[in-house]
C-alpha positions as CSV (number, residue, x, y, z in Angstrom):
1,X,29.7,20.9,19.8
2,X,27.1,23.0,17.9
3,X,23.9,22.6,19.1
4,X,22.4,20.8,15.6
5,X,24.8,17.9,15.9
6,X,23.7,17.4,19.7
7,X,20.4,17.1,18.1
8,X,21.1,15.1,15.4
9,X,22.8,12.3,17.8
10,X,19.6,12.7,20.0
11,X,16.2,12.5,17.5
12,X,15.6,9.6,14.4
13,X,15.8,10.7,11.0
14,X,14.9,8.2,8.7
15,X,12.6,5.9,7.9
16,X,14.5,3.2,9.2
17,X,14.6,4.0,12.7
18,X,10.7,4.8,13.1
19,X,8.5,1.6,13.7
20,X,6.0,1.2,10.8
21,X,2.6,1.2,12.0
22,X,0.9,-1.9,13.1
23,X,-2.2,-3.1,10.4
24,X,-4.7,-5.6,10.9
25,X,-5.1,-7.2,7.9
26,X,-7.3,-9.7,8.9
27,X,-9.6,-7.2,10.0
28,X,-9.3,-5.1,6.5
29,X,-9.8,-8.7,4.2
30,X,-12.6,-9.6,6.3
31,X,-14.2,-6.4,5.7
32,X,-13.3,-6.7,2.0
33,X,-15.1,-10.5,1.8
34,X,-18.2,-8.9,3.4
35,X,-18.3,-5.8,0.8
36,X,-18.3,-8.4,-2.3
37,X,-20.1,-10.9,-0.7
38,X,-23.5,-8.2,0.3
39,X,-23.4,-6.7,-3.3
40,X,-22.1,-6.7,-6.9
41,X,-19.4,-4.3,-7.3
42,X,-18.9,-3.0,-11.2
43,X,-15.1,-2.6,-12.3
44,X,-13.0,0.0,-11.0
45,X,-15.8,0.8,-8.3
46,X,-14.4,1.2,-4.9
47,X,-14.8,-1.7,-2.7
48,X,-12.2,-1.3,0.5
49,X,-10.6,1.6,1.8
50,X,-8.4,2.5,5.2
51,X,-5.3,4.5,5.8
52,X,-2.1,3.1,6.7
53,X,0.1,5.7,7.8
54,X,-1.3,8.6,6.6
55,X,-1.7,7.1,3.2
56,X,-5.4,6.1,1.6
57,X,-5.0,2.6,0.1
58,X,-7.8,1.8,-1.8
59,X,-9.1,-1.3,-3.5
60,X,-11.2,-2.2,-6.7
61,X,-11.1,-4.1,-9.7
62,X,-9.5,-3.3,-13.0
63,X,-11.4,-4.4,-16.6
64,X,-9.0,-7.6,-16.7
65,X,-11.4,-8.6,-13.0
66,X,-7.5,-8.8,-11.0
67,X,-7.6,-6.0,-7.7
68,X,-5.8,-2.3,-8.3
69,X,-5.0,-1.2,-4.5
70,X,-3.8,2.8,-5.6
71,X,-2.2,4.3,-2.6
72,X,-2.7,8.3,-2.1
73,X,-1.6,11.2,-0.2
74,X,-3.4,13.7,-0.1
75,X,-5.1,14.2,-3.8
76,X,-2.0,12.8,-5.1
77,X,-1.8,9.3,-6.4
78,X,1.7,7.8,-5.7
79,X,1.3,4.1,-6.3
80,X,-0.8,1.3,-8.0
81,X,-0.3,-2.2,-7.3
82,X,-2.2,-4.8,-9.3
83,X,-3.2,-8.1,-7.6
84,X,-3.6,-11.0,-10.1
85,X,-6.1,-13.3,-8.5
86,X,-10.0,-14.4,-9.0
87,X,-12.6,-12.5,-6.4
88,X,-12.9,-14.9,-3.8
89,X,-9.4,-15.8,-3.5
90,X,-8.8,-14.2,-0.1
91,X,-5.8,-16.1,0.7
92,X,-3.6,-14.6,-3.0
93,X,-5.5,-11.1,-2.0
94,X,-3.5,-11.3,1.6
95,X,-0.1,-11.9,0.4
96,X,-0.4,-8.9,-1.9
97,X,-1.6,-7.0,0.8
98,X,1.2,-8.0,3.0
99,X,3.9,-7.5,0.2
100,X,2.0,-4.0,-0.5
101,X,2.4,-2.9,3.4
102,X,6.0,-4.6,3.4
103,X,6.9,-1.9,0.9
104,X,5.3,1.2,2.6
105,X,6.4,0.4,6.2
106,X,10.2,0.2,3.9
107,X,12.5,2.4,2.3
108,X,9.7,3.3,-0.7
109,X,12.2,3.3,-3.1
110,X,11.1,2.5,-6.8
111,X,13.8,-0.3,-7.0
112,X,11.7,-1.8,-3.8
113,X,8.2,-1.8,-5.7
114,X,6.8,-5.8,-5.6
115,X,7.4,-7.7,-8.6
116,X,6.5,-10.7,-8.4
117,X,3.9,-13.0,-10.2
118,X,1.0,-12.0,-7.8
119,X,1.6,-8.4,-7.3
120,X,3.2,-5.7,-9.3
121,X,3.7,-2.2,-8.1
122,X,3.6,1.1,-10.2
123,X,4.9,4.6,-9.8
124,X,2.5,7.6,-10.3
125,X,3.6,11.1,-10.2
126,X,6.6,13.4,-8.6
127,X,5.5,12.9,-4.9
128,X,6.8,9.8,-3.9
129,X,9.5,10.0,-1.4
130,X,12.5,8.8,-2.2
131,X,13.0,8.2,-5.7
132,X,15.9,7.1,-6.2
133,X,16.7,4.5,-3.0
């Protein structure tokens, strides 16, 4: 047996076999609700930030008041989820944020992206992984 197939039987490749990393999305929301609730933040003005495996997810406000979380690597922007809800509405702003870190911690695939009433994904740019699925 050639010593790359040894190897291959031995180490993970793929997403699917590596454990996503854990997030603590109480902890990010509560620092969200203290960020809006110490000042007034203008549209697209970045309120939140933290990195979730070795991405920058970042949250504001587009002109229509619902969240944008855009999710970078590196000075690349790969995605843009919009989460239709009213400042304030911490519970809405969770479930977007746990269908948002569903879909990193997955496959990634643009078939994957949330639609849903909520939260809608986008695709930005040629360096998302797996484009196909």
């Amino acid at each position: 047996m050639n010593f790359l197939a040894r190897l291959r039987r031995h180490l993970p490749f793929g997403r699917d076999e590596i454990a996503p990393p854990a997030c603590d999305l109480d902890a990010e929301l509560a620092r969200i609700e203290q960020a809006e609730a110490s000042r007034v933040i203008p549209t697209g003005r970045l309120i939140h930030a933290f990195v979730y495996d070795g991405l920058d997810v970042r949250l504001d406000r587009d002109m229509t008041g619902a969240y944008r979380v855009t999710v970078h690597e590196g000075g690349h922007r790969l995605y843009s989820f919009t989460i239709v809800c009213q400042q304030g509405d911490y519970r809405t702003l969770r479930s977007g944020y746990d269908e948002i870190i569903r879909f990193l911690s997955g496959s990634r695939a643009l078939r994957d992206l949330p639609n849903l009433d909520h939260v809608r994904g986008h695709y930005y740019g040629e360096h998302a992984p797996n484009l196909t699925g």
